[in-house]
Structure formats: structure tokens, C-alpha cells
DOKE-767949 format. One record per atom (N, C-alpha, C): residue in one letter; x, y, z. Coordinates in steps of 0.1 Angstrom, whole numbers, plus 5000, padded with zeros to 4 digits. Each point is the difference from the previous one (the first is absolute). Layout:
N
AXYZ
...
//
This chain:
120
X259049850822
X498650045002
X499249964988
X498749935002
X499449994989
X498850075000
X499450024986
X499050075003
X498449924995
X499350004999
X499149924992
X498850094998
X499349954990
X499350094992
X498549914998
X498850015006
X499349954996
X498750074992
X499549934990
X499250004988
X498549975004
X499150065000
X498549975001
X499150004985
X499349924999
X499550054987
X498449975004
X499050034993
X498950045005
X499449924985
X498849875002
X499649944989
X498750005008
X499750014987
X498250024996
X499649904991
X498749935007
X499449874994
X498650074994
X499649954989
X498950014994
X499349904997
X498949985003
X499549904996
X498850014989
X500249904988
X499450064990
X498849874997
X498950084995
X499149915000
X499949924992
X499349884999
X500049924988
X498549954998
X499649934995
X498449974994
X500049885015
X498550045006
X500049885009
X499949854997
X501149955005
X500149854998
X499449895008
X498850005007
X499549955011
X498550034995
X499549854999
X498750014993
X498949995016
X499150104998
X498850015011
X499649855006
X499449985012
X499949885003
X498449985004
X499649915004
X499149995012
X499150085001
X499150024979
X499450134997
X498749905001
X499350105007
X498549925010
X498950094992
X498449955002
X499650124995
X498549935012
X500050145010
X499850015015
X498650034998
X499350064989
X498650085002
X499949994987
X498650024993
X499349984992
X498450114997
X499650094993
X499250094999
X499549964988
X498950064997
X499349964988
X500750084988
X500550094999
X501650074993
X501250045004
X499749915009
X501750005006
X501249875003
X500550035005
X501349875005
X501050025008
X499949985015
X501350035008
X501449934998
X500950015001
X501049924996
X500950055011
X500949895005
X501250035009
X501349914993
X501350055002
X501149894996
X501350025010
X501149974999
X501149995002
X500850064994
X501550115005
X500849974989
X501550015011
X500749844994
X500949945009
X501150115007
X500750114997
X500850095005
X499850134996
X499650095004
X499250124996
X501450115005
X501149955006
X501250105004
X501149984986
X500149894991
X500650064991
X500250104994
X500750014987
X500650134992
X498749944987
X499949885000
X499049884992
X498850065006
X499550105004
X498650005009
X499350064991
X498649964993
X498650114997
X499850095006
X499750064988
X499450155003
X498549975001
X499749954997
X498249934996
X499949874995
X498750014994
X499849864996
X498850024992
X500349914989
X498550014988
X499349865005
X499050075000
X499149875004
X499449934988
X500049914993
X499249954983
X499249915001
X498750044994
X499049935001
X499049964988
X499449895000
X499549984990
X498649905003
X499249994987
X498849905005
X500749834997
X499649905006
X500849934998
X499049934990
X499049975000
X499149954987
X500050054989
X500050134996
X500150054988
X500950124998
X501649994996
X500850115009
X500150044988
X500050135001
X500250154993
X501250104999
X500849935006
X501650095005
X499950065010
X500949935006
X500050075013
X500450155004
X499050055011
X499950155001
X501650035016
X500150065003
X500850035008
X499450125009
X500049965014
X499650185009
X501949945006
X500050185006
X501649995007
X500050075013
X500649905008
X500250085014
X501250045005
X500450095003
X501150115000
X500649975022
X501149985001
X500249995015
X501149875000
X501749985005
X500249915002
X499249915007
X499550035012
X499449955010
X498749965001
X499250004987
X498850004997
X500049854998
X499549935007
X499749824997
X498549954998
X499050144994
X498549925003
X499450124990
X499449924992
X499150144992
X498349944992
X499350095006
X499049994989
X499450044986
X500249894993
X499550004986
X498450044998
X499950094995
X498750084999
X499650014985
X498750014995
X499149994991
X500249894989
X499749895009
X499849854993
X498550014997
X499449854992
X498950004997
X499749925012
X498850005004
X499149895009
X499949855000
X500449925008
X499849854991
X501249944994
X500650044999
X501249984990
X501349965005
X500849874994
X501249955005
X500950104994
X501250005007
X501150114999
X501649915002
X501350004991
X500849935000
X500650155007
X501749995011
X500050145005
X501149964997
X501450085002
X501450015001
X499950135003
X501550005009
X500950105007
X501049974995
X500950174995
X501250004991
X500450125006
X501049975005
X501050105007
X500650114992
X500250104998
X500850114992
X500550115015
X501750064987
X500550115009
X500350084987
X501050115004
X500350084990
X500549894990
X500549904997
X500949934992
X499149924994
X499049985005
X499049914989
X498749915010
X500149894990
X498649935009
X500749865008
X499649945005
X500849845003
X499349884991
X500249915013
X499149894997
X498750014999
X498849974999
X498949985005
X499949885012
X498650045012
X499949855008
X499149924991
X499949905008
X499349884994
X498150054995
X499449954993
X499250034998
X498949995011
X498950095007
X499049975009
X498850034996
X498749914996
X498850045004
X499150045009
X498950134991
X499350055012
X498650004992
X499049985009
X499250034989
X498550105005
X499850124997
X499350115005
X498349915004
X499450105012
X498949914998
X498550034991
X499249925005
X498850104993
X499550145001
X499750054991
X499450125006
X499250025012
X500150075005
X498849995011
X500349935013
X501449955004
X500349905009
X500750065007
//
């Protein structure tokens, strides 16, 4: 007679995050206000463990730049944000830079926008 004896064992996967590695794509800038700037982008796989938590949006004048300022939008799922209290008139160089708990990524390519006149 034999007997047999079987073993179950029970594994648990964790998936741990890492800094996003997938730089923003296909960052547009859709609308234009006399202190504002709409912006829309891409980001290529938003189901990784690699996924943003947000994104810094950076911006600067491109004629006479000052260091660039940063607003932040909070949401994996957030792909569009408006940049609010620009000057009137004025060209703007933009980047999107992905961050999670682990840090920031790449930046996307650089896009101009440029606010309109007052009054328009």
C-alpha cells in the first residue's frame, strides 16, 4: 500500500515600485488664455508597477528664462492640466516629468505655448 502525501504552499507576489521609466508623449498644448495654457500628453503604459502618481508640469519664458517654476498634478490617470498665472503675451517653453513615491522620471520633450494678449 502506498501512501502519498501532498504539499501546498501559498506564494505571494509583490510588486514594488520603481521611478517611472516611460517618458510622457504626444504633450500638446490644446488652449491658450491670456494667463493660462492647456496642455494634454500621453503616458505609454499607465498599468505598470513603473506608473505615476502625478506629474510636474515645468515651465519657463523661453526669451528671457528665470528658472523654471513647476505646478503639480496629482492622479495616475490625469493626462491634461492647466497651467495658471502666466504673464499675458508671453512665450512659454513646457515639460512634463512623471514622479511616484520613488522619485521623478524622465522629462517629455520640450513644448511651446504662448499666453495671449490681455483682453483676448
Amino acid at each position: 500500500m502506498s501512501l502519498f502525501c501532498t504539499r501546498h504552499a501559498t506564494v505571494d507576489f509583490v510588486l514594488y515600485s520603481i521611478v517611472p521609466n516611460q517618458v510622457p508623449s504626444n504633450v500638446q498644448v490644446v488652449g491658450e488664455g491670456a494667463t493660462t495654457i492647456h496642455l494634454t500628453w500621453e503616458y505609454p503604459d499607465l498599468s505598470s508597477n513603473q506608473r505615476p502618481t502625478g506629474y510636474h508640469i515645468s515651465y519657463d519664458f523661453v526669451t528671457n528664462p528665470q528658472g523654471a517654476r513647476t505646478q503639480t498634478v496629482d492622479g495616475t490617470k490625469t493626462l491634461s492640466h492647466e497651467v495658471v498665472g502666466l504673464k499675458p503675451y508671453t512665450l512659454y517653453s513646457i515639460k512634463v516629468i512623471p514622479y511616484n513615491e520613488k522619485g521623478r522620471g524622465s522629462s517629455s520633450a520640450e513644448v511651446q505655448g504662448e499666453t495671449k494678449r490681455a483682453g483676448e
